[in-house]
C-alpha positions as CSV (number, residue, x, y, z in Angstrom):
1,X,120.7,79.2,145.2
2,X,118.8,82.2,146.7
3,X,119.8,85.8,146.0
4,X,119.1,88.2,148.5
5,X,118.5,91.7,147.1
6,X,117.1,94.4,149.6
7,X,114.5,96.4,148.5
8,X,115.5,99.9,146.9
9,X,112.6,102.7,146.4
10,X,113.7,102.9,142.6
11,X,113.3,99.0,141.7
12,X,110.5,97.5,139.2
13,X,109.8,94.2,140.7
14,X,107.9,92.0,138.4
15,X,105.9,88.9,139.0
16,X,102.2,89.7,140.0
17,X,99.5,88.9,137.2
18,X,98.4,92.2,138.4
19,X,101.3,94.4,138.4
20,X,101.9,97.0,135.8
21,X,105.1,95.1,134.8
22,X,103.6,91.3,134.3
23,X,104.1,91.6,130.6
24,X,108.3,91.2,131.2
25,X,107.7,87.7,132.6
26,X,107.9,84.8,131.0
27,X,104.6,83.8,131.9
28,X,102.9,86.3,130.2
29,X,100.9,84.9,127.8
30,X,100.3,87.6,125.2
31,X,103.8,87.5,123.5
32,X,104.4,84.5,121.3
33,X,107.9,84.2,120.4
34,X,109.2,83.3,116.8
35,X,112.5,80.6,117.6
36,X,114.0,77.4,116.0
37,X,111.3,77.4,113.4
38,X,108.2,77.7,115.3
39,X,106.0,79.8,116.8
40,X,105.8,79.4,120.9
41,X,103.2,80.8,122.6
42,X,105.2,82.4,125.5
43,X,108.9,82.4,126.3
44,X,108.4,80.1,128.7
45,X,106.8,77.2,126.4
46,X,109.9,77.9,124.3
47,X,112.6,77.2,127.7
48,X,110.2,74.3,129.0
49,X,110.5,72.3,125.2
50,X,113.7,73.4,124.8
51,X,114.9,71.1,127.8
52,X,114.1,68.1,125.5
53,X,115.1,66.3,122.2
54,X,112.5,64.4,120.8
55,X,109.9,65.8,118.7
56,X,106.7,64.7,120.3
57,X,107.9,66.1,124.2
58,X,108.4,69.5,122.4
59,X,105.3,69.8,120.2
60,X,103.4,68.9,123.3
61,X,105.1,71.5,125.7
62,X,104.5,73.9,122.4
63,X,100.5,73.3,122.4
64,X,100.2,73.3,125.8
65,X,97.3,76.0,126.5
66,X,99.1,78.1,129.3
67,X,102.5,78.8,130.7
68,X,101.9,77.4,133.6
69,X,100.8,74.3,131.6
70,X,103.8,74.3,129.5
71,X,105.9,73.9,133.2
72,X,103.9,71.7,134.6
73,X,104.1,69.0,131.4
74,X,107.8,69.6,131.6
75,X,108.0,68.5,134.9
76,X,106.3,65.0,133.9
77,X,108.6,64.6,131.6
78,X,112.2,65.4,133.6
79,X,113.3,61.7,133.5
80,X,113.7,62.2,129.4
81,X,115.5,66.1,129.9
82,X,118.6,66.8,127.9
83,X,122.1,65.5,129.8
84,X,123.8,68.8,129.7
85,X,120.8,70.8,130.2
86,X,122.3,72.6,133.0
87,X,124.6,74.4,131.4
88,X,122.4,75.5,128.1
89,X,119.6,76.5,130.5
90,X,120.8,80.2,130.6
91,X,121.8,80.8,127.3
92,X,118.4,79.4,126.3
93,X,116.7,81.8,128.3
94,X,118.9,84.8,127.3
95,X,118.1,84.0,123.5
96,X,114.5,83.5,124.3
97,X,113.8,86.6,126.3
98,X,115.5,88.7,123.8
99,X,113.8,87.7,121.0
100,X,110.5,88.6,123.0
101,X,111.7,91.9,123.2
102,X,113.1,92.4,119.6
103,X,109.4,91.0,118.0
104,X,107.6,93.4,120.4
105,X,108.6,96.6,120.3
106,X,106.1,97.9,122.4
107,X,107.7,95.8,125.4
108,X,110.9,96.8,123.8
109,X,110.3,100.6,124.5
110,X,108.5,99.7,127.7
111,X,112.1,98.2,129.0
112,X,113.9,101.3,128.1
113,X,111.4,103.6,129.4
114,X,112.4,101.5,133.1
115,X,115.7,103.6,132.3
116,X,118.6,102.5,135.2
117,X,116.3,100.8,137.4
118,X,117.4,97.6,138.4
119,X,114.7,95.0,137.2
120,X,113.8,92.2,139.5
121,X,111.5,89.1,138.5
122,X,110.1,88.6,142.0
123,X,109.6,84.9,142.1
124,X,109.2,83.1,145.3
125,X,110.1,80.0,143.8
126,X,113.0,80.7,141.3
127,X,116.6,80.0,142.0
C-alpha cells in the first residue's frame, strides 16, 4: 500500500545516507540495539531475525555485517518466515525503534529537537 503525502516546507524527510537525518533510520548502522537478550547491530537486524523461529536463521541475520545484509539474508530465507508474521510485524518494529531511541539519548534529544514536524522515512520501496 502506498501513502501519498505531499510535501510541506516544515517536514524532515529521512532516508539519504547523506542527509542530516540518516541516523532515525533503521539502516543506520551506528546504533546497536539491546532486545530479547542480545545485542543487534541495527534495528533492522533485530526486525529482519525477528521474522523467524529457529536459532541458526536469527544468529545469522544477527552477524550479518550490514543492514542491508541483514535484509538481503532475510529475503533467502522467506520460505521458513513466521505464519503470523504479518500481524507482529508492526509491533516489532514499534518495540525495536523505541528501544533505539531510549539506549541513545543523543538520538533521543535529536527527535524532540524535530519538535511538531511531521517525520517521514522517505523510502521508495517501503509499503
Amino acid at each position: 500500500r502506498k501513502l501519498f503525502c505531499p510535501k510541506m516546507a516544515s517536514d524532515i524527510r529521512f532516508y539519504d545516507r547523506e542527509g542530516p537525518y540518516f541516523c532515525f533510520t533503521n539502516f543506520a548502522p551506528d546504533y546497536p540495539v539491546e532486545l530479547d537478550g542480545h545485542t543487534w547491530p541495527s534495528t533492522e537486524h533485530y526486525y529482519q531475525a525477528s521474522k523467524f523461529s529457529d536459532a541458526r536463521t536469527k544468529s545469522e541475520i544477527r552477524n550479518s555485517p550490514s543492514p542491508r545484509a541483514a535484509l538481503d539474508r532475510a529475503r533467502r530465507y522467506e520460505f521458513l518466515m513466521n505464519a503470523g508474521w504479518e500481524s507482529r510485524k508492526c509491533d516489532t518494529m514499534r518495540k525495536a525503534v523505541k528501544e533505539k531511541f531510549r539506549q541513545h539519548s543523543s538520538l533521543a534529544e535529536r527527535l524532540l529537537a524535530t519538535g511538531e514536524r511531521m517525520l517521514i522515512e522517505a523510502s521508495k520501496s517501503d509499503w
